[in-house]
N, C-alpha and C positions, 0 to 999 in steps of 0.2 A: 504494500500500500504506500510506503513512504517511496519509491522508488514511481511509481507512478505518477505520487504529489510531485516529486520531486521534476522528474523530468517537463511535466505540463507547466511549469510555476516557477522556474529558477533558472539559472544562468549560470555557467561554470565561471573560473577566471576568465580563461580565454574569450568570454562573451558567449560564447556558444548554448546551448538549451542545454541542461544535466541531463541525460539519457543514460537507466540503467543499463548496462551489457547482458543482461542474464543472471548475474552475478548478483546475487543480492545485495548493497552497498556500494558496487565498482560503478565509479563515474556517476555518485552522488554529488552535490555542494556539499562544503564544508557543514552547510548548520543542520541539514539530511541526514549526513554520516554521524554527527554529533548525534541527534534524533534517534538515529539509526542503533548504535552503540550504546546508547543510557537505556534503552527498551530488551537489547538483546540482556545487557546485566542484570535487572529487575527481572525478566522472565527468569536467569536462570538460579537467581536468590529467593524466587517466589515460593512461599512457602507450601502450596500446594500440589508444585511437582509440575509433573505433566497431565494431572488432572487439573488443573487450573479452568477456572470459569473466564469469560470473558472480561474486561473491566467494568464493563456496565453490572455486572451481576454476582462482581467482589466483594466480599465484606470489608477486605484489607485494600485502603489506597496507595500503594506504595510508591506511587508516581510523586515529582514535586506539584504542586498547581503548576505553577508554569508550564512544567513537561505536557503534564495532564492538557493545558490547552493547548499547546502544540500539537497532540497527537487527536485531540478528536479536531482541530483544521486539517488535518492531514484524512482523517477517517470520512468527515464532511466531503470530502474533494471523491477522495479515493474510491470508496463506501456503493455510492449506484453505478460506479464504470468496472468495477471489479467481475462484475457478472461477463463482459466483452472481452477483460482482458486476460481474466483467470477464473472461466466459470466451476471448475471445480474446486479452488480455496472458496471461494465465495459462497459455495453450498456448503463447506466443510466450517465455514464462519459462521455461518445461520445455523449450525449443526451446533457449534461451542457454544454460540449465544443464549440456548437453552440449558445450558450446566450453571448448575450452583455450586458455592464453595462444597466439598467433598465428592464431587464429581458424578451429584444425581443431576437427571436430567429433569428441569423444572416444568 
């Protein structure tokens, strides 16, 4: 999702549009990759594992506010093009987004 914000919305140094390569990260902006990297840490200190619920349906906010509204402008942007650009995250997201903490489906 960030790499999608990213390339629609930003400009590298060289002026050019940020476009990911595939690579999740590669050929982000600087504030993307920042983005990018504070989200991948918190998922993997997140204390529920790889049953984690989505943010909307966390008990625990572990994000800063700041991050926190970084990342739903980026989920805003991202969020109804994901279906075009990655229709199977996108069903596997509406899939999470029914888990609550301890990993029942709500």
């Amino acid at each position: 999702m960030i790499a999608l914000y990213c390339c629609d919305n930003h400009e590298t140094d060289d002026g050019g549009l940020a476009c990911a390569s595939g690579d999740a990260g590669v050929g982000l902006c600087a504030d993307c990759a920042e983005l990018l990297a504070y989200a991948r840490l918190r998922l993997e200190k997140c204390r529920y594992g790889p049953e984690k619920p989505t943010c909307a349906n966390c008990e625990t906010h572990c994000y800063r506010p700041a991050m926190r509204e970084r990342v739903r402008e980026v989920m805003r942007y991202s969020g109804p093009r994901m279906i075009k650009h990655h229709p199977v995250l996108a069903v596997a997201h509406l899939v999470d987004g029914r888990k609550t903490p301890g990993g029942e489906a709500g």
